[in-house]
Backbone as CSV, one residue per row, in Angstrom:
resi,resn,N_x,N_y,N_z,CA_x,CA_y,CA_z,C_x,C_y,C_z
1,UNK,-147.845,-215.714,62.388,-146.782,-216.709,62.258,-146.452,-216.972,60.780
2,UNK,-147.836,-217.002,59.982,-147.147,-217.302,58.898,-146.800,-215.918,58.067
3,UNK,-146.959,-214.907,58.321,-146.405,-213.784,57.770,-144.966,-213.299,58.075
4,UNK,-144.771,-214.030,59.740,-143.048,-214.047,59.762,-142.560,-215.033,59.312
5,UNK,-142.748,-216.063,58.571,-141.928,-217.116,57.876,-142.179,-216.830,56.630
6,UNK,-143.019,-216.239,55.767,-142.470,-215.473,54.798,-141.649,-214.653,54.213
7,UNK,-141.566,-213.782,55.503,-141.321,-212.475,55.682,-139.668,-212.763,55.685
8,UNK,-139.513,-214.074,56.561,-137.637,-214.630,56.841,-137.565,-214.983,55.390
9,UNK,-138.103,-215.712,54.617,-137.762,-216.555,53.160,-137.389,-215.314,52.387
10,UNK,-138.241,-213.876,52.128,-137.854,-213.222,51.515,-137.022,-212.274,51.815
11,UNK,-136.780,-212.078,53.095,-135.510,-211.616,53.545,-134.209,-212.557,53.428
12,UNK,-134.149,-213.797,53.538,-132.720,-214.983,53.209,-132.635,-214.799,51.095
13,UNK,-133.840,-214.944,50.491,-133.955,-214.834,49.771,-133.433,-213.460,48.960
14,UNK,-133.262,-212.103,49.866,-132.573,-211.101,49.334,-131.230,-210.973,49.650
15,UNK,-130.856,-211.815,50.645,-129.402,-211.667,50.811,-128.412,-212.598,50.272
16,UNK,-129.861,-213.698,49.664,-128.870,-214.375,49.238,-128.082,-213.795,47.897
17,UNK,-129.343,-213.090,46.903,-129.132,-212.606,46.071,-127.971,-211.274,45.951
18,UNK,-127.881,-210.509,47.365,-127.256,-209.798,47.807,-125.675,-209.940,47.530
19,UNK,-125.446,-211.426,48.433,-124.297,-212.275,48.480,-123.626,-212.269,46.982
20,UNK,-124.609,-213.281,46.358,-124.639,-213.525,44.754,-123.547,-212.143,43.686
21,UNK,-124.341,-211.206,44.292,-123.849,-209.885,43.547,-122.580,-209.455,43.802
22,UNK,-122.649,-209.247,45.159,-120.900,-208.926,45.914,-119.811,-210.159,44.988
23,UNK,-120.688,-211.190,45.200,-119.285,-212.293,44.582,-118.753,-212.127,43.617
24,UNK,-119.970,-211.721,42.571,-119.332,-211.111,40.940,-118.948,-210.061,40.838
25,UNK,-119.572,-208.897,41.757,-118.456,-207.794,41.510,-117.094,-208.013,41.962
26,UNK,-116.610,-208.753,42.884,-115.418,-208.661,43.341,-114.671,-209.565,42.602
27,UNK,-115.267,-210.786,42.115,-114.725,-211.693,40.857,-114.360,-210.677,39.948
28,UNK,-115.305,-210.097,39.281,-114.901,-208.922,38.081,-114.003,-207.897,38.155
29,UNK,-113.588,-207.575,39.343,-113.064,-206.528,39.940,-111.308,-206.933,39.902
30,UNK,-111.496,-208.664,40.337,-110.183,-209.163,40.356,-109.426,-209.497,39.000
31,UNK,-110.388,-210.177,37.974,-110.462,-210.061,36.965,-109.944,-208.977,35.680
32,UNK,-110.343,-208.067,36.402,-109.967,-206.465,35.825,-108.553,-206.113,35.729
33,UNK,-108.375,-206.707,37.043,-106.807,-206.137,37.851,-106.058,-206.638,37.532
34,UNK,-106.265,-208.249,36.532,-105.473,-209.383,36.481,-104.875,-208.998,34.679
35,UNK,-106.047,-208.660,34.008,-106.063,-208.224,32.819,-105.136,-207.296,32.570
36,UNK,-105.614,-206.461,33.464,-104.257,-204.527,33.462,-102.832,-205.324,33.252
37,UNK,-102.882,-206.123,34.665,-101.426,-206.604,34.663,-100.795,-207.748,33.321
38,UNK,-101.555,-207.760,32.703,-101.051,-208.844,31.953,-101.124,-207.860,30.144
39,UNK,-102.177,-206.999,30.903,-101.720,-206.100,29.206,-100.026,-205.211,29.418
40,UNK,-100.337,-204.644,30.701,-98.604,-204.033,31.200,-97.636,-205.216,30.976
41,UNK,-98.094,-205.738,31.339,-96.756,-206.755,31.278,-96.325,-207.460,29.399
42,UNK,-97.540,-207.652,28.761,-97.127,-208.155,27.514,-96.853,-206.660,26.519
43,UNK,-96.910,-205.461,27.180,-96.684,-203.925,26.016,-94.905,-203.861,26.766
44,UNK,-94.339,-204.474,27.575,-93.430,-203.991,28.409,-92.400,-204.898,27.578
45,UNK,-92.651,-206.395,27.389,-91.916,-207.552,26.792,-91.968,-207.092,25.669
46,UNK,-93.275,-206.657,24.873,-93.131,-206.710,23.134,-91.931,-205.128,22.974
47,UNK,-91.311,-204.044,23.964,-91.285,-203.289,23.948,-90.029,-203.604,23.621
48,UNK,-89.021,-204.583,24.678,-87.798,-205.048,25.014,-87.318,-206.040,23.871
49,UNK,-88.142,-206.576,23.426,-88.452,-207.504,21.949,-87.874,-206.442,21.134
50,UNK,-88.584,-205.771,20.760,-88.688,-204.833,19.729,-87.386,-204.001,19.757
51,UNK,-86.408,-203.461,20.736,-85.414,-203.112,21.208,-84.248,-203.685,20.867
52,UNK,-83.851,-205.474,20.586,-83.065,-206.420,20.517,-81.916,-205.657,19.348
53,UNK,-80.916,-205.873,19.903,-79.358,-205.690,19.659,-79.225,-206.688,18.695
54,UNK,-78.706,-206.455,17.666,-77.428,-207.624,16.714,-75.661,-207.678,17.381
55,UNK,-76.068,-208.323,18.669,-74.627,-207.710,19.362,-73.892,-208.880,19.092
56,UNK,-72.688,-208.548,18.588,-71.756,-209.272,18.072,-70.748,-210.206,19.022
57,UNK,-70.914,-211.109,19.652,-69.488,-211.573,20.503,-68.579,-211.623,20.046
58,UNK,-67.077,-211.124,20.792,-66.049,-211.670,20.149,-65.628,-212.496,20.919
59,UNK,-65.427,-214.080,19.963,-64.883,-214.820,20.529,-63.425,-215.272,20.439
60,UNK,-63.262,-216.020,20.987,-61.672,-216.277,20.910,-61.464,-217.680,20.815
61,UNK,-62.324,-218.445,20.392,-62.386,-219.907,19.904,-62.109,-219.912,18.222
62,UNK,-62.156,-220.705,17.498,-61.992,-221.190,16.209,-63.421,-220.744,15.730
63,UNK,-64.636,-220.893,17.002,-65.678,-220.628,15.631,-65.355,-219.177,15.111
64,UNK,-64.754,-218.273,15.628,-64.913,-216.801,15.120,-66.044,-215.987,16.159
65,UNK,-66.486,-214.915,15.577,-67.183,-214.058,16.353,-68.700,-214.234,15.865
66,UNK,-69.896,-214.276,16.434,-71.294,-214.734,16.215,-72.233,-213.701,16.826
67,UNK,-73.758,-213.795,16.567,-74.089,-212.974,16.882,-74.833,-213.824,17.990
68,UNK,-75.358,-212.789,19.616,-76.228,-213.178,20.404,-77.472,-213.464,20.755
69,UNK,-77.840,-214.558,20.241,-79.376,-214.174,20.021,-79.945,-216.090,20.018
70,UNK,-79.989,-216.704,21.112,-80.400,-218.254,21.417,-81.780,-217.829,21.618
71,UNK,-82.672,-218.581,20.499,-84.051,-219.163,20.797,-84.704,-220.457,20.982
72,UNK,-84.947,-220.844,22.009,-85.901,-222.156,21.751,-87.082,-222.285,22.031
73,UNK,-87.846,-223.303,22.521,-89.324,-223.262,22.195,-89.679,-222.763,23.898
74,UNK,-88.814,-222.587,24.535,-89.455,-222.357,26.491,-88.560,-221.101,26.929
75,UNK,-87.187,-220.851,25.988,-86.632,-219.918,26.885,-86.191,-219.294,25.510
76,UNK,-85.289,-217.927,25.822,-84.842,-216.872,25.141,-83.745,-216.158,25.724
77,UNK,-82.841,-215.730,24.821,-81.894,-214.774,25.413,-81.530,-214.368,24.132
78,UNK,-81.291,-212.595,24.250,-80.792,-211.787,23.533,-79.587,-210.771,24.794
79,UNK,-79.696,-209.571,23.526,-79.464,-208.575,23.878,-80.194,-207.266,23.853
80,UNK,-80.897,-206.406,24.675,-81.596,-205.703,24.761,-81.047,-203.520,25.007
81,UNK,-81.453,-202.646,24.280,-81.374,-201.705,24.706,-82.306,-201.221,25.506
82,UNK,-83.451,-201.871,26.277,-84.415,-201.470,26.954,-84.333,-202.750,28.183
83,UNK,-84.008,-201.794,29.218,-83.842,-202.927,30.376,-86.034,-203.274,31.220
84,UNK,-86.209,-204.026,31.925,-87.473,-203.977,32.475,-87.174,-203.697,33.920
85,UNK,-86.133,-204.014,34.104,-85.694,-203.668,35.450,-85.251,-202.194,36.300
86,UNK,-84.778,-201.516,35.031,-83.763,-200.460,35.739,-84.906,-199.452,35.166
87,UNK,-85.072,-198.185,36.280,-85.757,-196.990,35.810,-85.067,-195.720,34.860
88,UNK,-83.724,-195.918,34.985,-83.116,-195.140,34.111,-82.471,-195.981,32.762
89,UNK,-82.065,-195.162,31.706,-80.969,-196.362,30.541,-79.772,-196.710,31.311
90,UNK,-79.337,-197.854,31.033,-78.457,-197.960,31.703,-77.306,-198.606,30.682
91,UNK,-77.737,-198.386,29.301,-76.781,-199.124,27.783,-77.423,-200.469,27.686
92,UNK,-76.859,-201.897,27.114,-77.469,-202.631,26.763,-77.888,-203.526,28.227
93,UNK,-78.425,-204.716,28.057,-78.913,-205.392,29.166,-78.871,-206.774,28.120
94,UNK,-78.533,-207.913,28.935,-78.850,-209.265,28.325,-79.780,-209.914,29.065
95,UNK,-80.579,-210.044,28.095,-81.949,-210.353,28.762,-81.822,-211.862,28.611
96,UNK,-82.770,-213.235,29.839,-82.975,-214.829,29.627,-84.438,-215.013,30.511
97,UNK,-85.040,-214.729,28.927,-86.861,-215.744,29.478,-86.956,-216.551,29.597
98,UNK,-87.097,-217.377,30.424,-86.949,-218.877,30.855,-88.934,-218.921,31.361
99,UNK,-89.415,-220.351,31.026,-90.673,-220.797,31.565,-89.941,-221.829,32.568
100,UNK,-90.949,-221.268,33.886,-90.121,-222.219,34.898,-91.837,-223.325,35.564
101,UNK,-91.774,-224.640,35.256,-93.144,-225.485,36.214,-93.165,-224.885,37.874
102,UNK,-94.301,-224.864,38.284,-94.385,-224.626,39.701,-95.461,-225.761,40.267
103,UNK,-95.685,-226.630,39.380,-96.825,-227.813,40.113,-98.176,-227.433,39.849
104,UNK,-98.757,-228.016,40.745,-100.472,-227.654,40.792,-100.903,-225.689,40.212
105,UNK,-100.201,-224.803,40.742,-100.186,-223.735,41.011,-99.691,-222.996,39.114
106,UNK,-99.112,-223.945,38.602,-99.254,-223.635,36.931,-97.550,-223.023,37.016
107,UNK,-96.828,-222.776,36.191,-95.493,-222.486,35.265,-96.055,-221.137,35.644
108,UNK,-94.957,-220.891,35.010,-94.341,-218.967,35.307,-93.354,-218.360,34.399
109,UNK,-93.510,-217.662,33.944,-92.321,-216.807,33.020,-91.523,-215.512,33.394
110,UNK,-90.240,-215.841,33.901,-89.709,-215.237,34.539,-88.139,-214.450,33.326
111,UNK,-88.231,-213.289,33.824,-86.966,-212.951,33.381,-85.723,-212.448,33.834
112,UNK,-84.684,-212.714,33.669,-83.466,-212.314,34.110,-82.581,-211.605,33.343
113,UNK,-82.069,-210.396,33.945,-81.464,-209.558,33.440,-80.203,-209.122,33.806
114,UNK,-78.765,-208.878,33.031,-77.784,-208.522,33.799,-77.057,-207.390,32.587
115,UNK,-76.245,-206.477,32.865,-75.886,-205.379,32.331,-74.883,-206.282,31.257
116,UNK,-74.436,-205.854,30.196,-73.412,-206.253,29.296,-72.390,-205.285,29.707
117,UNK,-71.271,-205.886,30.497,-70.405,-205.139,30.840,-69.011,-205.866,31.014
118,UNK,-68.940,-207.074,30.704,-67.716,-207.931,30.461,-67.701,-208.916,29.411
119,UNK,-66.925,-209.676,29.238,-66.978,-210.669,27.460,-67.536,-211.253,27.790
120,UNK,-67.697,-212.144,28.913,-68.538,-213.344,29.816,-69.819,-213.633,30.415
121,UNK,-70.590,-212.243,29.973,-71.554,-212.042,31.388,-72.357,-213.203,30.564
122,UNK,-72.902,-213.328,29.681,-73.770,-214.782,29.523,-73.175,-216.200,29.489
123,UNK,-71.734,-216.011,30.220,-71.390,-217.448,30.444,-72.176,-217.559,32.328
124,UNK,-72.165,-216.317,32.732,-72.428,-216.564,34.250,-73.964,-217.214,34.565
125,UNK,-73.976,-217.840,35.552,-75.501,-218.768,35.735,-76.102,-217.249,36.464
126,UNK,-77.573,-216.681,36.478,-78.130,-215.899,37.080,-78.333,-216.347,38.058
127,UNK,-78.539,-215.871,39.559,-79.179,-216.549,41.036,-80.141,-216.503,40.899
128,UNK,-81.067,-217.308,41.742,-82.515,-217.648,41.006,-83.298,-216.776,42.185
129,UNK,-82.604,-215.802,43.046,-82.997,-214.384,43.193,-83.470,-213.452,42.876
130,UNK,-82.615,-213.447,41.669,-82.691,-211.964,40.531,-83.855,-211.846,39.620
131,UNK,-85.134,-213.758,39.467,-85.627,-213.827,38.638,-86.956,-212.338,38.952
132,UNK,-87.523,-212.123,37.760,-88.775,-211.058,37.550,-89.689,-211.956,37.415
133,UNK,-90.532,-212.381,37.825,-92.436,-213.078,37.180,-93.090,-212.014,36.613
134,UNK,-92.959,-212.489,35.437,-94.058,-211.817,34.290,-95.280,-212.035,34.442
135,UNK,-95.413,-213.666,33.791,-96.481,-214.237,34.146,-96.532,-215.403,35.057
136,UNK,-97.696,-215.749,35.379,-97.926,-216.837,36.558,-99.207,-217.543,35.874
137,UNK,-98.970,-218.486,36.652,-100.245,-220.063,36.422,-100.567,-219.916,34.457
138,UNK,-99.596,-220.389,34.256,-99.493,-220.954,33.132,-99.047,-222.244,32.497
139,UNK,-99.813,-222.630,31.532,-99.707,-224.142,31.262,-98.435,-224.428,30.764
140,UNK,-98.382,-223.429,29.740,-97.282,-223.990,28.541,-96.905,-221.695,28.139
141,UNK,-95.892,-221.976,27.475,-95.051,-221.015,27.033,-94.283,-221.545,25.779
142,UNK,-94.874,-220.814,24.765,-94.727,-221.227,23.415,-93.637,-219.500,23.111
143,UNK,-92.496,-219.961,22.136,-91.629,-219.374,21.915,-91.144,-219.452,20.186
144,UNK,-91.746,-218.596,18.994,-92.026,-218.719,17.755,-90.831,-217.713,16.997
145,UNK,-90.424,-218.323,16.288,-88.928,-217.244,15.056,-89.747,-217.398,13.759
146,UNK,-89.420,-216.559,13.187,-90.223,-216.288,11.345,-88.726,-215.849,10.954
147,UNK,-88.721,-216.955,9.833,-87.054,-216.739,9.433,-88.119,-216.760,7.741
148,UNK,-87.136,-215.851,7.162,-87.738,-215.027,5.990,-87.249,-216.220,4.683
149,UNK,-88.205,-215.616,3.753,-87.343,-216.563,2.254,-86.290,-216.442,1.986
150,UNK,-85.791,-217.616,1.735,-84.325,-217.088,0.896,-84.389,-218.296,-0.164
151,UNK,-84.040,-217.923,-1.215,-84.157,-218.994,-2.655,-82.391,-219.250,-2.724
152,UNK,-82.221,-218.740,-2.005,-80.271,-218.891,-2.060,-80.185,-220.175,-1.380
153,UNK,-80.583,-220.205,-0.138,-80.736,-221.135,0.802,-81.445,-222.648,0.838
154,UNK,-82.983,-221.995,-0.197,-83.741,-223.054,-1.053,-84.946,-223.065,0.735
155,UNK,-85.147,-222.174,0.939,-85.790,-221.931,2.584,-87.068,-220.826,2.335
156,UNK,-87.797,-221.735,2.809,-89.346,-220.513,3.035,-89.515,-220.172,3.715
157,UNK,-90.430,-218.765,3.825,-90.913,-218.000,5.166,-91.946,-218.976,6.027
158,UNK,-91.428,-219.119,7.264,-92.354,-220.188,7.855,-91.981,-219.837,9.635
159,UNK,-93.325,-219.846,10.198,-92.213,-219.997,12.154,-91.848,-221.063,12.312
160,UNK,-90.705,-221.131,12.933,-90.070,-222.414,13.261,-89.367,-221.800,14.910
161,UNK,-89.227,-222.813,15.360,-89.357,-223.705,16.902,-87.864,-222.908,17.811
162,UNK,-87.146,-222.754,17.089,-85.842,-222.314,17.268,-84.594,-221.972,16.451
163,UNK,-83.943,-221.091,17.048,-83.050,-219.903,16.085,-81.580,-219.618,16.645
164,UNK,-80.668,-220.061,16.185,-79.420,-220.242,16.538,-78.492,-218.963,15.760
165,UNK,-78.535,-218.017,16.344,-77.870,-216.491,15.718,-76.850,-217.281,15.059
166,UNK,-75.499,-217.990,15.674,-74.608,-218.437,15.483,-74.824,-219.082,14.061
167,UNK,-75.755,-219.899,13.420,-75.639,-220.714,12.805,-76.129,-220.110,11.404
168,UNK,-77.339,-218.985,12.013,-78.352,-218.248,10.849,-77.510,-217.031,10.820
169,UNK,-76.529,-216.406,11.416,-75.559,-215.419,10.920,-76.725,-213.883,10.787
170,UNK,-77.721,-214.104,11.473,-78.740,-212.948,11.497,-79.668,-213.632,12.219
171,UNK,-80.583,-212.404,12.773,-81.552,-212.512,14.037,-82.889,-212.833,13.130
172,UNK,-84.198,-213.696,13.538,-85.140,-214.073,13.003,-85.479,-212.421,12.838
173,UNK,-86.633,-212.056,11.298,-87.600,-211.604,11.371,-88.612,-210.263,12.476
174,UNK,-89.099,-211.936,12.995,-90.169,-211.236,14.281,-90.080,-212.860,14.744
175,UNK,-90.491,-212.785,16.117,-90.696,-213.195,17.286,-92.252,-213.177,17.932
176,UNK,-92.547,-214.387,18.142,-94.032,-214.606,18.234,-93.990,-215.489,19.964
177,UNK,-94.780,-215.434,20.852,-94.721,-215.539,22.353,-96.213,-215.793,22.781
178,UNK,-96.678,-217.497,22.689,-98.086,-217.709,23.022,-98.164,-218.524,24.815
179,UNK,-98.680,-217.170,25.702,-99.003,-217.752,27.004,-100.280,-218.568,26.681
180,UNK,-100.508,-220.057,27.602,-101.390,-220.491,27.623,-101.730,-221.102,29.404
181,UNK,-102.962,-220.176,29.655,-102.944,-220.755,30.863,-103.523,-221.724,31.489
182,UNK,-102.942,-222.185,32.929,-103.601,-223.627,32.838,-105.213,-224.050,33.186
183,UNK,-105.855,-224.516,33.501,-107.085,-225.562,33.523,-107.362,-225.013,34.749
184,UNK,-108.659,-224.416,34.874,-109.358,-224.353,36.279,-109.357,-222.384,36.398
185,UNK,-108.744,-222.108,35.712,-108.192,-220.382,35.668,-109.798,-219.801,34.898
186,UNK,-109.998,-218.859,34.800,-111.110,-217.962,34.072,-110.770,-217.526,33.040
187,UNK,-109.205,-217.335,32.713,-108.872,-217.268,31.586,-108.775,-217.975,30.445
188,UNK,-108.649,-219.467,30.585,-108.481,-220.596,30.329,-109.727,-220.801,29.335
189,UNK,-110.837,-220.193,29.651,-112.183,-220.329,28.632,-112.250,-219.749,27.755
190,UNK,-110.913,-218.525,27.422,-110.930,-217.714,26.704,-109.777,-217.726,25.764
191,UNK,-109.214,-217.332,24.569,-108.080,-217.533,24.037,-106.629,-217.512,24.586
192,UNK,-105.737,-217.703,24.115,-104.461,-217.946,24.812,-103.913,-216.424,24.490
193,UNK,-102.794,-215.545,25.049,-102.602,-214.369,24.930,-101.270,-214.815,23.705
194,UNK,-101.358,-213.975,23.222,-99.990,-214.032,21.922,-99.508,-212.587,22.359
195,UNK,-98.069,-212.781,21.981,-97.491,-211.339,21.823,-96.230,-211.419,20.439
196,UNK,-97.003,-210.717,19.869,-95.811,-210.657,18.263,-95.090,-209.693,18.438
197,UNK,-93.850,-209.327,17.885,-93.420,-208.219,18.236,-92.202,-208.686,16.621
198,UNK,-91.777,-207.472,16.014,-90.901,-207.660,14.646,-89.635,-206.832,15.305
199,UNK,-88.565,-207.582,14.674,-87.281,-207.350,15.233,-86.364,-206.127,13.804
200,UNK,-86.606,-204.808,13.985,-86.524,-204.184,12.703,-84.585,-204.004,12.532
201,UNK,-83.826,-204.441,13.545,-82.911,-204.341,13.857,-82.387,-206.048,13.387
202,UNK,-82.470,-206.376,12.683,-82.405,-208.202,12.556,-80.740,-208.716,12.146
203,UNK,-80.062,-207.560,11.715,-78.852,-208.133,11.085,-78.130,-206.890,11.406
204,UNK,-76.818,-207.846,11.506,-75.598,-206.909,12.251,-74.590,-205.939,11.311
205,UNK,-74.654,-204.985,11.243,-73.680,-204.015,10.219,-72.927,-203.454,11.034
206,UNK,-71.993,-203.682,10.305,-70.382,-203.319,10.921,-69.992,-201.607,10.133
207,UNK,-69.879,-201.121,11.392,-69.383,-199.664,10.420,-67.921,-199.096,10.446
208,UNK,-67.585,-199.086,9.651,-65.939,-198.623,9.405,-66.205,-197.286,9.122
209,UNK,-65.069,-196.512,10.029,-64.876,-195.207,9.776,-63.957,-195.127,8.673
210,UNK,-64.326,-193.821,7.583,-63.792,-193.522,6.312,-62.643,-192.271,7.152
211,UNK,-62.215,-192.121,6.250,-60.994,-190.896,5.884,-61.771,-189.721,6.251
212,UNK,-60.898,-189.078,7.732,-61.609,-187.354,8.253,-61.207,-186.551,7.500
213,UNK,-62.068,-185.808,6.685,-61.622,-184.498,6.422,-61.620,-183.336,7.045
214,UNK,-60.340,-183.066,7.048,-60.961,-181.143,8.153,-61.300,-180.548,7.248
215,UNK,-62.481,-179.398,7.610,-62.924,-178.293,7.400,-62.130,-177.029,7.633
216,UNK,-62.021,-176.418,6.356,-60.829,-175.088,6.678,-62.295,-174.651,7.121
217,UNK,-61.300,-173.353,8.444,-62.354,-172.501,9.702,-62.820,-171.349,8.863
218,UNK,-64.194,-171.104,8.926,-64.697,-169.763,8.528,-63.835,-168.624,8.346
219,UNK,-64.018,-168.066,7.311,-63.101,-167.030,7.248,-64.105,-165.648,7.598
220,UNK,-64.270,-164.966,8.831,-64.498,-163.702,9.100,-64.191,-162.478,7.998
221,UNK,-66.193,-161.936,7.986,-65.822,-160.671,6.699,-66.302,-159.907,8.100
């Protein structure tokens, strides 16, 4: 008798440990999967970042023509030559990152995308259909511009909060993007993810065609 009530303790006693193990591999396992997706997903954004157009609107108001490019501290919209959506090129895309709250369940960063193919398309509201989730269960979505020195201006290199193409007559620098996720997550114990990405395309040049010259045709020996 008392060799089978040992015998049960160290048998409950191995499964518990058993149990124990399965839980962390499959924790780690999920963990793993969660990571992949969030490195794909922040090489995919810094990619489309990095891509950004100096696309010029023409407007037909008094202000004149400006460039496209609204930043603030939760959302974003440019113009992009790299769509996330479409598997082939499809020319430019106007991209709008918006951080959207979802409650208990944490914010989300979603993007919306529509082809540049009329004067208007960023006057149109997107259907909240079309949105992409990047990321999920996130606290906060931090949205950073590095606008460069200028001693003309009497302005230092510094990030600041938001970037008005219209007003700065050129696109920030680089672009800085800190997910932070929320409270209770596994990630949450660990640093917040940043994604920097430099905009090498930052200012808009206008190119005028010069005077064609023809080429007199080879003369055959």
């Amino acid at each position: 008798m008392v060799s089978l009530t040992i015998l049960g303790f160290i048998l409950l006693m191995i499964f518990g440990v058993f149990r124990l193990g399965l839980s962390a591999w499959e924790r780690g396992e999920s963990s793993k999967e969660e990571y992949q997706r969030m490195r794909i997903s922040s090489q995919l954004v810094s990619q489309q970042i990095k891509s950004v157009i100096p696309y010029k609107v023409k407007s037909q108001k008094a202000e004149g023509d400006y460039l496209l490019f609204e930043g603030k501290a939760r959302s974003l919209k440019f113009v992009s030559a790299l769509s996330l959506k479409g598997n082939r090129p499809s020319g430019f895309v106007y991209a709008f990152y918006e951080f959207q709250e979802d409650g208990e369940k944490g914010g989300r960063l979603v993007l919306y995308e529509r082809r540049v193919l009329n004067k208007n398309f960023m006057d149109e509201q997107p259907p909240p259909d079309a949105a992409v989730p990047l990321f999920e269960g996130l606290a906060e979505v931090r949205f950073e511009y590095y606008q460069e020195e200028n001693p003309e201006k009497n302005r230092s290199g510094e990030w600041v909060e938001q970037w008005d193409a219209k007003e700065e007559k050129e696109l920030p620098r680089a672009l800085r993007m800190t997910l932070v996720p929320r409270k209770g997550r596994r990630e949450a114990e660990g640093l917040s993810t940043v994604i920097l990405a430099s905009l090498p395309a930052n200012r808009y040049e206008e190119v005028r065609p010069g005077p064609v010259r023809r080429m007199a045709p080879p003369v055959a020996r």
